[in-house]
N, C-alpha and C positions, 0 to 999 in steps of 0.2 A: 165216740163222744156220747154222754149221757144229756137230759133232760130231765129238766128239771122244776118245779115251781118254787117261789121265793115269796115269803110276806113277812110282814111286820106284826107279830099280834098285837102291839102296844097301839097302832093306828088303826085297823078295826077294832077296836075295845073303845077308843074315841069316839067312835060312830056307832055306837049300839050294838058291838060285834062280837063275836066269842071266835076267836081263833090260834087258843091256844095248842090244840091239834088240827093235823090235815082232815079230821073231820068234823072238825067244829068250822073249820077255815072252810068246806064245803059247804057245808049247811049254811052260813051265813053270806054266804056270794048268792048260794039258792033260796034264798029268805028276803035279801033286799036287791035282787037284782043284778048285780053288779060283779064286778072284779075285782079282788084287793090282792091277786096274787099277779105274778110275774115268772113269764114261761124261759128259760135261758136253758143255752145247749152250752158244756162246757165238760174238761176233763177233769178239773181242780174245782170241786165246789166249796172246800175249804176257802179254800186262797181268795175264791168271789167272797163268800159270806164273811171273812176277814177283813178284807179290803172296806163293806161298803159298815161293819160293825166299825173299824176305827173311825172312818170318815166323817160317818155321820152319828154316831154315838149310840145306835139303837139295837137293838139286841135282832137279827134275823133269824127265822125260821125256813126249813128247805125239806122238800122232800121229791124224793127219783119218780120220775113218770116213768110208765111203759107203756109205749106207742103200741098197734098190733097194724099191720097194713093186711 
């Protein structure tokens, strides 16, 4: 299974936020503090980012972490 981050740029852009790439979505969590991403472990990241773009109308962004232990 892979890992993964998930956000919305439309809703940090609401909030003063630039996260149209994963590093602008960095810079802006390390600029106000905060979190606007979401960490999900999954095989099919299509299929989530599908699912949650019908349901709720909103365009998502995703990109692969790698862990190193």
């Amino acid at each position: 299974m892979k890992r993964y981050l998930l956000w919305n740029p439309a809703k940090v852009a609401s909030h003063n936020g630039n996260a149209d790439t994963f590093e602008e979505l960095l810079q802006t969590e390390s600029q106000q503090d905060c979190s606007w991403s979401s960490l999900i472990t999954t095989d099919d990241i299509e299929a989530i980012v599908t699912a949650i773009q019908n349901e709720c109308d909103v365009d998502i962004s995703y990109k692969e972490i790698q862990f190193f232990t």
